[in-house]
ROFI-491370 format. One record per residue (C-alpha): residue in three letters; x, z, y. Coordinates in steps of 0.5 Angstrom, whole numbers, plus 500, padded with zeros to 3 digits. Example, Ala and Ser with C-alpha at 12.3 -4.5 7.8 and 13.67 -1.06 7.14 Angstrom:
ALA525516491 SER527514498 
END
This chain:
UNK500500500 UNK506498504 UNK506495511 UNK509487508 UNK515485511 UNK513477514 UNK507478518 UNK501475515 UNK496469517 UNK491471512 UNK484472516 UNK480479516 UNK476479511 UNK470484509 UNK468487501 UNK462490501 UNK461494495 UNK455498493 UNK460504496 UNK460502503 UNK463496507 UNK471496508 UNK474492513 UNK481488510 UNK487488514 UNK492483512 UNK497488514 UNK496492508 UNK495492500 UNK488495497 UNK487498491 UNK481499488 UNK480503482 UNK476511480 UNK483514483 UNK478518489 UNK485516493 UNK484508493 UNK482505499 UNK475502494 UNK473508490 UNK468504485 UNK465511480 UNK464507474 UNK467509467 UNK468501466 UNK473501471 UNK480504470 UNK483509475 UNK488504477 UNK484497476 UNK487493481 UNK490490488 UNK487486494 UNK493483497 UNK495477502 UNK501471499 UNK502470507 UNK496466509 UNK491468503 UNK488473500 UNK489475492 UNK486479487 UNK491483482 UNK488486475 UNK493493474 UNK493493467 UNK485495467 UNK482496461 UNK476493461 UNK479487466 UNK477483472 UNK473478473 UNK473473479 UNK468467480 UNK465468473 UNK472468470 UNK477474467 UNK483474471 UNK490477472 UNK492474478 UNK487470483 UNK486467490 UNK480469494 UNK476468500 UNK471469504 UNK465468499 UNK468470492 UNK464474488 UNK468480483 UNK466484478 UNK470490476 UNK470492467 UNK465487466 UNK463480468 UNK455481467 UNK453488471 UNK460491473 UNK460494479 UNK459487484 UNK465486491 UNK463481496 UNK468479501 UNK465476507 UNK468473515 UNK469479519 UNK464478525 UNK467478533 UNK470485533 UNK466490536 UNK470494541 UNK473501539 UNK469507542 UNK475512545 UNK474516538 UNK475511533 UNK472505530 UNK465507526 UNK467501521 UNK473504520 UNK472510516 UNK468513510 UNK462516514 UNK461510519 UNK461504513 UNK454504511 UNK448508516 UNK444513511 UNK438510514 UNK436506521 UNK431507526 UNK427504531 UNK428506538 UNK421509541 UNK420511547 UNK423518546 UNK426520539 UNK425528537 UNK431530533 UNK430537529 UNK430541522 UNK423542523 UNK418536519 UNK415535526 UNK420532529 UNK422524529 UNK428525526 UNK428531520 UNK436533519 UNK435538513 UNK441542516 UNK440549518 UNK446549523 UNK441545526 UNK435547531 UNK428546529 UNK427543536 UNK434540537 UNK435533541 UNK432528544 UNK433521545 UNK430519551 UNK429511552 UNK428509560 UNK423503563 UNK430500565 UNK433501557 UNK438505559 UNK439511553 UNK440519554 UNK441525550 UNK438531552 UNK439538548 UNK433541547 UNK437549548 UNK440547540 UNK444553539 UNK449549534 UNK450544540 UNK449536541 UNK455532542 UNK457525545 UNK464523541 UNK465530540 UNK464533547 UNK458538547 UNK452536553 UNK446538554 UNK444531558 UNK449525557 UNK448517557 UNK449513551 UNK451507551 UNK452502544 UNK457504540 UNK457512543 UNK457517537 UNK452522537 UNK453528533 UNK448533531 UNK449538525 UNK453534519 UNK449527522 UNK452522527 UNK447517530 UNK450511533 UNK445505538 UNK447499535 UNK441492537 UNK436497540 UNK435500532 UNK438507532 UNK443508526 UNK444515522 UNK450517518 UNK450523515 UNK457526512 UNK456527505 UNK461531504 UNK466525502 UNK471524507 UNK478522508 UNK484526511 UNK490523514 UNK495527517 UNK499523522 UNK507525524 UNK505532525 UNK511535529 UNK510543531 UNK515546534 UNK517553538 UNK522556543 UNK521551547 UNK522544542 UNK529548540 UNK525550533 UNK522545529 UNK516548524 UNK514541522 UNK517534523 UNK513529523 UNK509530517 UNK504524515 UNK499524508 UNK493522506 UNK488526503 UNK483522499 UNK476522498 UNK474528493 UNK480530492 UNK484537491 UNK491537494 UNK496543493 UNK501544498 UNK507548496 UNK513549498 UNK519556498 UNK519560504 UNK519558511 UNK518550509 UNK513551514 UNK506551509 UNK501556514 UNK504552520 UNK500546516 UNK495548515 UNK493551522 UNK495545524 UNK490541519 UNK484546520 UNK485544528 UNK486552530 UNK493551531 UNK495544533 UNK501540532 UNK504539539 UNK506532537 UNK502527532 UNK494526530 UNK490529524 UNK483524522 UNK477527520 UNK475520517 UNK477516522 UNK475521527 UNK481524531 UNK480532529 UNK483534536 UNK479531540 UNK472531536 UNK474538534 UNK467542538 UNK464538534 UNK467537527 UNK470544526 UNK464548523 UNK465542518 UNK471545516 UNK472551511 UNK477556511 UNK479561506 UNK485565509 UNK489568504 UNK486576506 UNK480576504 UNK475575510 UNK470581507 UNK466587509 UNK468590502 UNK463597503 UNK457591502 UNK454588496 UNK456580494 UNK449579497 UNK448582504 UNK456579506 UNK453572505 UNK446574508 UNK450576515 UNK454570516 UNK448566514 UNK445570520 UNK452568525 UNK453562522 UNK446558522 UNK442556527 UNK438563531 UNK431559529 UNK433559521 UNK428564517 UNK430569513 UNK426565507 UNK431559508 UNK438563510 UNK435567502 UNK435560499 UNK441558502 UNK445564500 UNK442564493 UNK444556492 UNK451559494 UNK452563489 UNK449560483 UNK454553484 UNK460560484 UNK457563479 UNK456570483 UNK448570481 UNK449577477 UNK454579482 UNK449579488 UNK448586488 UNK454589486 UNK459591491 UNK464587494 UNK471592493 UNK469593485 UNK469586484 UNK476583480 UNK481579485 UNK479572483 UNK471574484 UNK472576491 UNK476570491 UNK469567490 UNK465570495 UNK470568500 UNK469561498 UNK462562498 UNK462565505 UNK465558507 UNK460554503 UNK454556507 UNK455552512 UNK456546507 UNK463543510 UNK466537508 UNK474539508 UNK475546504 UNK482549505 UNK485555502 UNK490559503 UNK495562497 UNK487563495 UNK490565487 UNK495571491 UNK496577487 UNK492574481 UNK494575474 UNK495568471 UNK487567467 UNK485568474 UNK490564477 UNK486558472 UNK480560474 UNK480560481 UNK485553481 UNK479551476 UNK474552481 UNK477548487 UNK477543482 UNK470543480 UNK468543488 UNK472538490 UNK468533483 UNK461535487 UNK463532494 UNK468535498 UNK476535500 UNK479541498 UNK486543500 UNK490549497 UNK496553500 UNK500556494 UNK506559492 UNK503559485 UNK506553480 UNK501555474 UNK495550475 UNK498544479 UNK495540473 UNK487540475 UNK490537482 UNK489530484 UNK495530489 UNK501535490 UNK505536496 UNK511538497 UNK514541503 UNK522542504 UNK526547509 UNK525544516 UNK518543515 UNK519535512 UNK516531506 UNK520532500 UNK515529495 UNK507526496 UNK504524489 UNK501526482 UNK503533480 UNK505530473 UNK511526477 UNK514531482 UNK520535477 UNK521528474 UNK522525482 UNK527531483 UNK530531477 UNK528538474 UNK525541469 UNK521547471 UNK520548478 UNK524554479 UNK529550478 UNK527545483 UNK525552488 UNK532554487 UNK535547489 UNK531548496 UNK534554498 UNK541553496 UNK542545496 UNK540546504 UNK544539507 UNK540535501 UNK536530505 UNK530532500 UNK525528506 UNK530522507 UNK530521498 UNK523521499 UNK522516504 UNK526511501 UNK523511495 UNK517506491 UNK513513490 UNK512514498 UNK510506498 UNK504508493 UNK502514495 UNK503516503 UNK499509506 UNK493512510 UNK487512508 UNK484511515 UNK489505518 UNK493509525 UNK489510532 UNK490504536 UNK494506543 UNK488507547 UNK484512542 UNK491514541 UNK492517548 UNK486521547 UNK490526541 UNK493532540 UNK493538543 UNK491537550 UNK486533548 UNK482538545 UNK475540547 UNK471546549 UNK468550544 UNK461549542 UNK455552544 UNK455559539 UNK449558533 UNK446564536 UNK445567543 UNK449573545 UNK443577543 UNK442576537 UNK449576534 UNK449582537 UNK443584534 UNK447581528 UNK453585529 UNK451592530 UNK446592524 UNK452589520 UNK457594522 UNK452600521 UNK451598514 UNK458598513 UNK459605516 UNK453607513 UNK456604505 UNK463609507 UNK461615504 UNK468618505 UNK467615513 UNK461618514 UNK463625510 UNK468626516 UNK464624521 UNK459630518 UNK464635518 UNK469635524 UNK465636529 UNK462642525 UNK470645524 UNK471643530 UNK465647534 UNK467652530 UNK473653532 UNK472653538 UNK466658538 UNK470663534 UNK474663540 UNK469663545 UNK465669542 UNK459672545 UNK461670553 UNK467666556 UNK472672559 UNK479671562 UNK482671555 UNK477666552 UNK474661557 UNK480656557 UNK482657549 UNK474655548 UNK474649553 UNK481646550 UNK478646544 UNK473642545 UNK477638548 UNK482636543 UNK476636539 UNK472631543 UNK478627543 UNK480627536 UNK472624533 UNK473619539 UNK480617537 UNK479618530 UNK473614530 UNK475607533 UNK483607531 UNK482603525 UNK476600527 UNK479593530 UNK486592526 UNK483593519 UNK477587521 UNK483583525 UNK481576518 UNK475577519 UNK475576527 UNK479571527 UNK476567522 UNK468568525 UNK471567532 UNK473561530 UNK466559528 UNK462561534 UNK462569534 UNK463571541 UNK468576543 UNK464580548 UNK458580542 UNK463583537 UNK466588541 UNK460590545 UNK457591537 UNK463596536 UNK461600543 UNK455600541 UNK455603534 UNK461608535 UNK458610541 UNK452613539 UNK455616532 UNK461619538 UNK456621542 UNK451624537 UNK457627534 UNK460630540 UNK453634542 UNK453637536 UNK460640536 UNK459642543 UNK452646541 UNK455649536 UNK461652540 UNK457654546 UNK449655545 UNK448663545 UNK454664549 UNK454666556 UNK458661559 UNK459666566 UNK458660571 UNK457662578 UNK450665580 UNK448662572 UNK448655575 UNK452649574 UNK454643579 UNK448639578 UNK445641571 UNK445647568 UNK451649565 UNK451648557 UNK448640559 UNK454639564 UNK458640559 UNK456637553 UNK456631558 UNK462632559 UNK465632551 UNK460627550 UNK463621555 UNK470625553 UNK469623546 UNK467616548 UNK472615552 UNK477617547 UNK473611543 UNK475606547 UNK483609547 UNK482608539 UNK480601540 UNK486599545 UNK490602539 UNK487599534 UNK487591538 UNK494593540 UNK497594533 UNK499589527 UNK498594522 UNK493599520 UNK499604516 UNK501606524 UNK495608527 UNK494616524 UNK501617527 UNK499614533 UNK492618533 UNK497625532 UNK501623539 UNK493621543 UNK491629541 UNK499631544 UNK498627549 UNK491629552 UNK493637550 UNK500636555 UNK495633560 UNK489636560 UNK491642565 UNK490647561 UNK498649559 UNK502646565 UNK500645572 UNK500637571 UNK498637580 UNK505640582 UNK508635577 UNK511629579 UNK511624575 UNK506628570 UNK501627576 UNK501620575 UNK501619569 UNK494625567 UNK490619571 UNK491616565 UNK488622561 UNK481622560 UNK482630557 UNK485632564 UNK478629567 UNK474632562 UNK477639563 UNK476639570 UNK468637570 UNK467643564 UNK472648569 UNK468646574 UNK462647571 UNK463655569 UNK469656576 UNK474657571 UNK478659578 UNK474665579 UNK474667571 UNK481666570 UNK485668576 UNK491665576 UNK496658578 UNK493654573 UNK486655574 UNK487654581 UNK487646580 UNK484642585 UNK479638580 UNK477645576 UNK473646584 UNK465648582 UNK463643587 UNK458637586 UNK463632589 UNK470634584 UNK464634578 UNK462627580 UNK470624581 UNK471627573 UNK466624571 UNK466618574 UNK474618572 UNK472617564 UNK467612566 UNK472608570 UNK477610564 UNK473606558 UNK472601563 UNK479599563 UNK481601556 UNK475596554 UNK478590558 UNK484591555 UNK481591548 UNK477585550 UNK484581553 UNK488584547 UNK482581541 UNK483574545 UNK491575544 UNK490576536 UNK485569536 UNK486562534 UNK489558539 UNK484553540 UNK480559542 UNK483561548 UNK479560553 
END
């Protein structure tokens, strides 16, 4: 499939098959077989993998039988070797009924949309039904509409094409929540002109002579990775360099490669979350980094870190994400459906009400996979899904991905694991540096580098460093057959429009931030709800706590007791807000990006945290609060608080400590990359508010303390609950005569005003810390 040295005169020609139109250029060879990566793939079992080639003789086209089995037939005849042209009539593996292929004149070429030419690729090659235009076409999911998608990513009412008096076309969002898109940029009301693309869902629609064309994806797409470079520190390091392939129609490709070949950097760059800096990856024939608001939720992803709420059942994780995924108007009876259709094609039926953390290493495999299957993409990768798992396991899973690339898909496969490279169609083999080493069947890779197992030829990589292991390959007759493109390059116009500035704006969410915070807040209440260890702390530290402290308060705050009482309700305070929070954020950090990257919205996930937290916090902090002070005399002046009365101020004041506190445990947690670190780190926060607080040193006459305690939300807290009771009057002395322990109105309001300041200014920097921890492509 080789560019041919003399330039060729032969005429453009068109096969039509039962499969589709493919438009031949005289500039390369076309294979014809059931291989899923040939450029004619003809499902028959007559036909031979490999059954034969089109090719140009300089100034004409010729037929090749491959050796098939059962033969090729040109013009009636059984032939080896034929000329053909514009007219002629082949069968492939029997010359009365197998399946038939027409070459025809190409027509006056029609002019290339920025995107693509539909003609071009698998989608576009046969429309999957044409309408008439009328006057205004509704598009929807629900059986009203003029055009009925059965998709629940799209809306019940979605789009609708408006036809103008003067013939003029436009598009026009219907409030969708999944996005309407007009080559690949989400509008609301746009002009479509012939040839312009109109994506809705997993269909595209296209006017061409006043009829309206659907194209449905299927699900049997091509990939072509097109000189793929990435680079860091500035070009002075390259991670990839120049890494072109193609990936077939239903095909299961496994990446390998030893470490620090630049796999995950591959696949980021395949997946459109991290895109390359140079080169163009084709979602059949459709440039990914341009179109990639629309084309992302046709691509699953499956990160090596299981992207699961492992407190939930099998059942309930799928029936989250089917919330957050479809579109808001999609009823439960049709997100049920659609789960239960998931799990029988992964066979979890049994599993649905098993949860997730008792599960074996390649069931939760599986239900990972099943997460991203709801949505039904088209390209599938994974990442080391076998990781960890014992060879039956490993076999098992690598046999899964084979049976969901048989049923329609294209499914890549990140791996260090060699075991079950048999079940794929193509292997690919990246050597140190980021470059190609070898592109083809697996069974052919150890012969080509001249090994007989592959820790033979690892141990080759690592040591055998100034090997030009790419350069071997280029130059060799397997590169010739297996790395042409399946989707011809992008012309320079289409071409300009690639790479990574050329991607677009995220797409509209699936759901407003209302309902996915809805969404959220019940899921996340399921999942503390599920942690009986969680939920049994949570219980009894504030009873411990609030013992404590009325252990040391007795029956009336004197001199001896008060500041003791008061400084124990703020250490606890701190610590259930702290406690709370701290893992909160690192622990989820997989599942945040991978939903991040399909729709979830930052500020929805962080509010449904502070939601949820924020009341057990709060409930928690009232009650430890109770059990330290009621029944005991808290001395205030005159038995009056501030503003309230005395038991009340300060119950309000350890309450909006102990949130404060929970959005410091939040910082924490975005802040940090692994959950090991934040016990220690929770330790120096209770250290820290003690030092701080006022209680033990007279932070006020500090130099740098003083400064630094405005950044302490126990100080504050301390100060509201002293003035509360006139600790200076109580407790005569230097470090009760602190200017924010005053009993007056004023001093209060600034204390607690400070701790809503404080959770405001640790909630922003969460926020700006959870973007810093997103895929690239969604930092904006």
């Amino acid at each position: 499939m080789a560019e041919r040295s003399v330039a060729p005169t032969a005429p453009e020609l068109v096969l039509e098959t039962e499969g589709g139109t493919t438009v031949m250029s005289p500039s390369r060879d076309y294979h014809v077989g059931r291989d899923p990566l040939s450029d004619i793939v003809l499902q028959d079992t007559r036909v031979s993998w490999h059954h034969a080639v089109l090719h140009v003789e300089y100034d004409h086209w010729t037929i090749e039988d491959e050796n098939s089995t059962n033969g090729t037939y040109a013009d009636g005849r059984r032939v080896h070797e034929w000329d053909v042209h514009a007219g002629s009539v082949i069968r492939f593996g029997n010359p009365a009924d197998g399946p038939r292929a027409v070459l025809l004149n190409r027509d006056p070429p029609v002019s290339r949309i920025h995107v693509s030419l539909p003609g071009a690729t698998s989608t576009f090659r046969q429309p999957t039904s044409v309408h008439s235009l009328a006057r205004t076409v509704r598009i929807g999911r629900a059986a009203d509409n003029d055009l009925v998608l059965d998709d629940l990513t799209v809306s019940r009412r979605h789009a609708e094409l408006v036809t103008s008096p003067d013939g003029t076309h436009e598009i026009v969002d219907l409030g969708s929540h999944n996005g309407t898109f007009l080559n690949g940029v989400p509008v609301t009301r746009a002009e479509v002109s012939p040839g312009d693309i109109v994506g809705i869902g997993h269909a595209a629609f296209c006017l061409v002579d006043d009829e309206l064309q659907e194209y449905l994806d299927t699900g049997e797409i091509s990939l072509d990775a097109q000189d793929l470079t990435v680079t860091v520190d500035r070009g002075r390091k390259t991670l990839l360099d120049g890494v072109s392939f193609p990936v077939g129609e239903k095909c299961l490709l496994a990446v390998v490669g030893p470490s620090g070949a630049g796999k995950s950097t591959l696949l980021g760059a395949l997946t459109g979350l991290s895109p390359a800096n140079h080169g163009t990856v084709l979602y059949d024939g459709r440039d990914l980094y341009h179109d990639y608001a629309e084309l992302r939720r046709r691509i699953g992803l499956v990160p090596q870190d299981d992207i699961l709420h492992t407190q939930l059942t099998v059942r309930a994780a799928l029936g989250y994400a089917a919330e957050l995924r479809f579109a808001q108007d999609a009823t439960p009876s049709e997100r049920r459906a659609r789960v239960t259709e998931v799990m029988r094609e992964l066979g979890l039926q049994e599993r649905g009400d098993q949860r997730i953390h008792s599960l074996s290493g390649g069931q939760r495999k599986r239900v990972s996979v099943a997460l991203e299957l709801l949505t039904k993409p088209s390209l599938l990768f994974l990442d080391e899904p076998t990781s960890g798992l014992d060879p039956g396991m490993d076999r098992s899973v690598m046999h899964t991905l084979r049976g969901l690339a048989d049923d329609g898909r294209t499914v890549i496969v990140v791996t260090h694991s060699v075991l079950s490279l048999d079940v794929c169609d193509r292997l690919l083999v990246l050597a140190p540096g980021g470059r190609i080493a070898y592109y083809g069947p697996p069974e052919d890779a150890l012969p080509f580098f001249g090994y007989d197992q592959w820790p033979e030829a690892f141990e080759a990589f690592e040591n055998d460093r100034e090997r030009d292991w790419a350069g071997a390959y280029a130059a060799s007759p397997l590169h010739d057959r297996y790395d042409a493109p399946a989707q011809p390059p992008l012309p320079a116009a289409a071409a300009a429009g690639s790479g990574p500035d050329a991607v677009a704006v995220p797409p509209l969410k699936s759901q407003s931030w209302g309902a996915q915070l809805r969404t959220l807040v019940r899921r996340y209440a399921t999942v503390l709800a599920a942690d009986r260890t969680f939920l049994a702390i949570m219980i009894a530290l504030p009873f411990v706590m609030g013992a404590m402290a009325r252990a040391l308060a007795g029956s009336r705050l004197t001199a001896e007791t008060a500041m003791n009482a008061l400084l124990i309700l703020c250490i606890g305070g701190v610590l259930i807000g702290a406690a709370n929070a701290v893992r909160e954020l690192v622990k989820e950090r997989g599942i945040y990006r991978r939903e991040r990257a399909v729709g979830l919205s930052r500020s929805a996930y962080l509010m449904s945290k502070v939601v949820v937290l924020g009341t057990v916090t709060v409930l928690q902090a009232i009650v430890l609060t109770l059990v330290a002070l009621v029944g005991v005399d808290l001395n205030a002046p005159g038995g009056e608080g501030v503003l309230m009365p005395p038991l009340l101020e300060i119950t309000l004041a350890v309450a909006l400590l102990s949130f404060t506190a929970m959005m410091l445990g939040l910082l924490v947690s975005a802040l940090v990359r692994k959950e090991e670190v934040t016990m220690p780190l929770l330790v120096l926060l209770a250290i820290i508010q003690v030092v701080f607080c006022g209680a033990l040193l007279k932070v006020g006459e500090l130099p740098v303390a003083a400064q630094l305690a405005w950044l302490v939300p126990s100080r504050w807290a301390l100060g509201a609950m002293a003035g509360t009771i006139g600790l200076a009057r109580i407790v005569p002395g230097t470090i009760a005569a602190d200017p924010r322990f005053e009993h007056s109105a004023a001093v209060w309001l600034t204390n607690m005003g400070m701790l809503v300041v404080l959770s405001v200014l640790f909630g922003l920097l969460v926020a700006w810390l959870l973007r810093r921890h997103e895929p690239a492509v969604m930092r904006k």
